[in-house]
C-alpha positions in Angstrom: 37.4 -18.5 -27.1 37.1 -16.5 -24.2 34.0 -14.8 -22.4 35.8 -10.9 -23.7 36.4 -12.4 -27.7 32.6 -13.3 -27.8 31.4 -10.6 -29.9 28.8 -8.0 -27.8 25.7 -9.1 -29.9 26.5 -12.8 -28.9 26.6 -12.0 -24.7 24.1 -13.1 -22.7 23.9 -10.8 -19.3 25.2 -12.9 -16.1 22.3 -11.6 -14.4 19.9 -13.0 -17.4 21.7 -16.8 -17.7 21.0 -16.7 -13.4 17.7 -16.1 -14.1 17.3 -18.9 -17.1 19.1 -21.3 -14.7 16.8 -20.6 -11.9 13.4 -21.2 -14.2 15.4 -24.3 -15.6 15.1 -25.3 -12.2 11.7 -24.6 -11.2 10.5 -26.4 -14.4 12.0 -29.5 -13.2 10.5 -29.4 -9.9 13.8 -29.1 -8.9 13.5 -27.8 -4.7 16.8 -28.8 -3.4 18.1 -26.6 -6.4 15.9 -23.7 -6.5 17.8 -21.9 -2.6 21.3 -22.0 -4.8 20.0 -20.9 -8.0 18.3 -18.2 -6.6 21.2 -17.2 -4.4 23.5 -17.0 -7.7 20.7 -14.7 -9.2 21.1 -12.2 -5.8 24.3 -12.7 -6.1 24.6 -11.2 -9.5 21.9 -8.4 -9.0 23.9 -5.9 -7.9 26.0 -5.9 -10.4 23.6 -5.9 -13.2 22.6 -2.8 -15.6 19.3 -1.5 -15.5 18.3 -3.3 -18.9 19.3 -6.4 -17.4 17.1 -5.6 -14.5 14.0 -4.5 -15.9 13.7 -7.9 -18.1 14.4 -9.9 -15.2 11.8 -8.7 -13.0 8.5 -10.2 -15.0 10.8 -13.2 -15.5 11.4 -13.8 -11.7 7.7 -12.9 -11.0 6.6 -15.7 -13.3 8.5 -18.1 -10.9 6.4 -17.2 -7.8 3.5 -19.2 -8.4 5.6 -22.5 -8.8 8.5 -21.8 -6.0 9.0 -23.7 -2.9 7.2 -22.5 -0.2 9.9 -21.0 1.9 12.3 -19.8 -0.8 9.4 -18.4 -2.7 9.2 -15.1 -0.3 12.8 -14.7 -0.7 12.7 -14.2 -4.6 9.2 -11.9 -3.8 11.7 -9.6 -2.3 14.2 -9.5 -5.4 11.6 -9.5 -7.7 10.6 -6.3 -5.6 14.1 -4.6 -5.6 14.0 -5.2 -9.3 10.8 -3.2 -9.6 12.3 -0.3 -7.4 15.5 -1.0 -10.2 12.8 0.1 -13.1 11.4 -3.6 -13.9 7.8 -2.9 -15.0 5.7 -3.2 -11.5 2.6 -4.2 -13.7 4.2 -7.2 -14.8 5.3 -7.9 -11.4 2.8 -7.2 -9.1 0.0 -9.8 -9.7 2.3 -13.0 -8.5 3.5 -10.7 -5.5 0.1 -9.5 -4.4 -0.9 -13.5 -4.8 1.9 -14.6 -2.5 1.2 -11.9 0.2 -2.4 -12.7 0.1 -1.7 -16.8 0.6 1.0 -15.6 3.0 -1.8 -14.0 4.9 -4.2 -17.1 5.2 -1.3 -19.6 6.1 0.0 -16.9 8.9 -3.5 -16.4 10.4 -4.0 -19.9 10.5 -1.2 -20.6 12.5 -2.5 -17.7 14.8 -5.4 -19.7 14.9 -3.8 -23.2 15.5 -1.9 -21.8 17.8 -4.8 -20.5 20.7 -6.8 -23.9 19.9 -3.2 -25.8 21.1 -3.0 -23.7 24.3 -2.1 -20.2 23.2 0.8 -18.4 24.3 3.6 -16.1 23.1 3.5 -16.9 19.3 6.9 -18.2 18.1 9.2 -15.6 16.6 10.9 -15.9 13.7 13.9 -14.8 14.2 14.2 -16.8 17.3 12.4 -19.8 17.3 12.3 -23.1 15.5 9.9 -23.5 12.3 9.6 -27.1 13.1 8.2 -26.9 16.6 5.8 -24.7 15.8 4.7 -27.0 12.8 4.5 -29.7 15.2 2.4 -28.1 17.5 0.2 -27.2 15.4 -0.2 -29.8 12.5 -3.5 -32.0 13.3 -4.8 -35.0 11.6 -8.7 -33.5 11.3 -7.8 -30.1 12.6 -4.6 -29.2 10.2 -3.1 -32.1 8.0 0.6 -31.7 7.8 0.5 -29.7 4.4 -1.4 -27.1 5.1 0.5 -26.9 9.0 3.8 -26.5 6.6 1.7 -23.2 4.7 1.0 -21.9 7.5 4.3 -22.0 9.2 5.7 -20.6 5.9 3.4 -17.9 6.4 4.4 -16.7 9.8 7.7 -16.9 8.6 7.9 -14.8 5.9 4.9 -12.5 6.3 7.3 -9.6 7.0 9.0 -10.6 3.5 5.8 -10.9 1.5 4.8 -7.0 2.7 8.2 -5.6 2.3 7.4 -6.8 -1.8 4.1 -6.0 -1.8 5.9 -2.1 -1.2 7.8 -2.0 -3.8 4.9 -2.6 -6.2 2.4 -0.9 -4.6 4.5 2.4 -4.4 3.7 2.4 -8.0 0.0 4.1 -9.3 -0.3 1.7 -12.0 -0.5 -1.0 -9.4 -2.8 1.1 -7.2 -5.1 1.6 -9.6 -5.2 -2.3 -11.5 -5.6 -3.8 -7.8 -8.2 -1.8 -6.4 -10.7 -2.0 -10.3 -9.5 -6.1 -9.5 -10.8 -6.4 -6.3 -7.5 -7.4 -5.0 -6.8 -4.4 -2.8 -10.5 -5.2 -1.2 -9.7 -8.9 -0.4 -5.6 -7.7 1.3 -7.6 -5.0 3.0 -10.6 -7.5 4.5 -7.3 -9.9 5.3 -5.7 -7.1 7.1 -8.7 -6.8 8.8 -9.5 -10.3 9.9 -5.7 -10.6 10.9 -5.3 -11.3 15.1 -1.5 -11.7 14.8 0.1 -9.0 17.0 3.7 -9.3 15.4 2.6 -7.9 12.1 1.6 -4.5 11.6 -0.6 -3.6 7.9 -1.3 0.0 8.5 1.3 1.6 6.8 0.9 -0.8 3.3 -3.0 -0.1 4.0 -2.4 3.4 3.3 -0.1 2.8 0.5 -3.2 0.6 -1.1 -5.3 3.0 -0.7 -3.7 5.5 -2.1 -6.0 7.4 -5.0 -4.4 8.7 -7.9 -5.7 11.1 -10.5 -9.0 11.3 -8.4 -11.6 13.7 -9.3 -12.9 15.3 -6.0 -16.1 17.5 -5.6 -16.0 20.1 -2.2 -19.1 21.7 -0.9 -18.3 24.4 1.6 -21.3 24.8 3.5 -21.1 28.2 5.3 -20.6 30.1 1.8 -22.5 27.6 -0.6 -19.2 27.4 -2.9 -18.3 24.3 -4.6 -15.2 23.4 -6.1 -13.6 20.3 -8.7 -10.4 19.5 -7.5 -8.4 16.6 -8.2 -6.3 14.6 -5.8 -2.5 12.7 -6.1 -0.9 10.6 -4.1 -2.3 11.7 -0.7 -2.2 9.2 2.2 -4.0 10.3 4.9 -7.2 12.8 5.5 -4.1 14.9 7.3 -2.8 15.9 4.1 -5.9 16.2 2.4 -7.2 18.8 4.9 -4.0 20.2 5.0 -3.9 20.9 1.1 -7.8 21.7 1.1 -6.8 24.7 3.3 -3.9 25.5 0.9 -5.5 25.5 -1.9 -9.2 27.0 -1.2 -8.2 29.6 1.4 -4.8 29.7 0.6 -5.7 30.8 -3.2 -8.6 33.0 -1.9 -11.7 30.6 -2.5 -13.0 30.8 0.9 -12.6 32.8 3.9 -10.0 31.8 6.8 -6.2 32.3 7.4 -3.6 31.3 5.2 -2.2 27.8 6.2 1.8 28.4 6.9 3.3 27.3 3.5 5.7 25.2 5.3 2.9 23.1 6.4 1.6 22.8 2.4 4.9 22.1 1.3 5.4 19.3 3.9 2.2 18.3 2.6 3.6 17.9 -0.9 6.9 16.7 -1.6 8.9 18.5 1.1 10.9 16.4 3.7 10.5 16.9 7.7 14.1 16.3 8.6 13.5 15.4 12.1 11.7 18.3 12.9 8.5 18.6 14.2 5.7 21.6 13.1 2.1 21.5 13.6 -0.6 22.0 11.1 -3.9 23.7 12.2 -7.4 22.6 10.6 -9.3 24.7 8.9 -12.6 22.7 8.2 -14.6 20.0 9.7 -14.8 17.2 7.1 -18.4 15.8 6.2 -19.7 13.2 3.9 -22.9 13.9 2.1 -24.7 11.6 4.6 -23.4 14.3 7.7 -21.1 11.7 9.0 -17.9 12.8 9.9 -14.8 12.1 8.3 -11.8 11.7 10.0 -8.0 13.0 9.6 -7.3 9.9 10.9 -8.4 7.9 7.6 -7.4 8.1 4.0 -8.9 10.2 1.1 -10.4 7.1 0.0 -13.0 7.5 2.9 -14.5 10.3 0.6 -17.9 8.3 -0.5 -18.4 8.4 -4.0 -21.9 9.8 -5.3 -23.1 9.5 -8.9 -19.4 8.3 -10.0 -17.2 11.8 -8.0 -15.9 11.5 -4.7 -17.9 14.0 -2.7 -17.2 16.3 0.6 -18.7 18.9 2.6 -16.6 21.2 4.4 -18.1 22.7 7.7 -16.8 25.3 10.5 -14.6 23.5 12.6 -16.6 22.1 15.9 -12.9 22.8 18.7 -9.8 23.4 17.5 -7.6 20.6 16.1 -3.7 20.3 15.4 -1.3 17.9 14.1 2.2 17.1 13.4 2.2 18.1 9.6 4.1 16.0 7.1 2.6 12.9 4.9 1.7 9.7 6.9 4.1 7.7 3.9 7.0 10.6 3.5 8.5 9.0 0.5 5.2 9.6 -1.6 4.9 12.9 -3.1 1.1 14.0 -3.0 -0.6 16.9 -4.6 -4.1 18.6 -5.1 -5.3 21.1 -7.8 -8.3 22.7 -8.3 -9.8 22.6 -11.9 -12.5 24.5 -11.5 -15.1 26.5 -9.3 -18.3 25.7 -9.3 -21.4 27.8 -11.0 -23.6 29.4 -7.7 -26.8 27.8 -9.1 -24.5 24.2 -9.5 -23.0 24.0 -6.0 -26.5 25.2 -4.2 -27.9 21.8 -6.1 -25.4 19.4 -4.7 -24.9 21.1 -1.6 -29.2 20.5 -1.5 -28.9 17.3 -2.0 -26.4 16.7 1.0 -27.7 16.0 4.8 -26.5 18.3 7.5 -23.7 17.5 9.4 -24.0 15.3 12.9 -23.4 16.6 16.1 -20.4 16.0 17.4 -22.7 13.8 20.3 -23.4 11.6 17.5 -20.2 11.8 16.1 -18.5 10.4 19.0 -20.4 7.7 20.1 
């Protein structure tokens, strides 16, 4: 009988029996097989429906843990083009997060291998030869040949493992579960510690760090109004001011111009288009402690105090400017205000806030 007599109910998606074959294969230990299997199940990926996609996605995720070292970045990114296909990033993300965190170790040791060895332009990976550099590096007492082969691995396919990482962290779900984890702190400390110039973490740091449905108290000094608002997929302390402007001088709250309401919408969900148009601050941005934030950060600067990220909002100290827009353009971000503050409330927290340093102290 052929493949179009068997009737519907009885068909097994092609994309599906790829992806059986390939965990066949990774049961048995199976490395010289799993490159071929996996390259049937990209092969068949874009040809698959969306239901198809979505149950391979946990599936494929559930393979990470026990795929060969190399290959194993390449199915981190299909497992993250099937979450950008609708799989459930949840289900995804933990395995991905894991690689890109063991990806991190093994490419920093290299780093570190690699200026104990005599130093030097690090090898590049499109370029050089993965064996060289884990001969120059591999050490009997220093870096037995194992642990050489992670980190080589690592270098490799770091640019892989963060490309994944993406896809799941665009998702608030995955936001949220990784920072109340702790694994967001431990990428964010390895971003950190990281010495290898050829990789760049800022942009997925921001993603990380990204707050959603965050409850955020504002103080404005000057006045003594104090405001609930609640924050969405902002980026940067940019777009925070920015929107802050919007929405407490904008709707009248506090005294000031009106920000442009291109710059809002740019803010928000509106796309730049290759143009360039400046936003204008309206406030100088405090924690309760008088240090100064800056635009420079992310909303997740905001400390928290007694469980509500808390800010004061002070005169600006010079004038400041900036390209408007959203640091990560393809994340919409929005903030509303629930409520205003009682006079007698706001004079209480503001009271309990320290005044703001000099911009001497700020600087140094």
């Amino acid at each position: 009988m052929s493949f179009e007599q068997i009737p519907p109910h009885r068909q097994q998606p092609a994309l599906l029996e790829a992806v059986a074959e390939l965990e066949a294969v990774t049961a048995a230990g199976d490395d010289e097989g799993f490159g071929p299997a996996l390259g049937r199940v990209g092969g068949l990926f874009g040809s698959a429906g969306p239901a198809e996609v979505a149950a391979a996605g946990p599936r494929l995720a559930a393979l990470l843990p026990d795929a060969p070292p190399f290959p194993r970045a390449h199915l981190a990114m299909v497992v993250g083009a099937c979450v950008e296909n609708g799989a459930d990033p949840l289900a995804c993300a933990g395995p991905v997060l894991a690689g890109l965190r063991g990806a991190l170790g093994g490419a920093q040791r290299l780093v570190r291998r690699w200026e104990e060895t005599g130093g030097g332009p690090l090898p590049d990976p499109e370029a050089d030869d993965p064996a060289e550099a884990h001969d120059r590096i591999e050490h009997r007492e220093h870096l037995d040949a194992w642990h050489a082969h992670l980190a080589v691995v690592g270098w490799w396919t770091l640019h892989l493992w963060q490309q994944a990482a993406w896809a799941v962290y665009a998702h608030a779900a995955v936001r949220t579960e990784a920072r109340a984890s702790g694994v967001t702190g431990v990428l964010l400390e390895l971003f950190g510690r990281y010495s290898g110039g050829q990789h760049e973490f800022k942009g997925l740091a921001h993603l990380a760090l990204v707050l959603d449905d965050e409850p955020l108290l504002v103080l404005h000094r000057p006045t003594g109004a104090g405001f609930l608002l609640r924050m969405d997929g902002l980026s940067d302390t940019f777009q925070l001011h920015t929107l802050l402007a919007d929405v407490l001088v904008g709707g009248g709250h506090l005294p000031g111009p009106r920000p442009d309401p291109e710059v809002a919408a740019l803010a928000r969900t509106a796309d730049l288009d290759g143009r360039r148009v400046i936003a204008t601050g309206a406030f100088n941005l405090v924690a309760p402690d008088g240090s100064w934030l800056w635009n420079e950060g992310t909303p997740s600067d905001v400390p928290v105090v007694d469980g509500v990220r808390t800010l004061v909002l002070d005169p600006l100290p010079y004038e400041r400017s900036w390209s408007a827009g959203r640091f990560i353009q393809e994340l919409p971000g929005d903030l509303r205000l629930e409520r205003v503050l009682p006079p007698a409330e706001a004079a209480r927290l503001l009271a309990r806030t320290a005044p703001a340093q000099s911009a001497e102290q700020a600087f140094r």
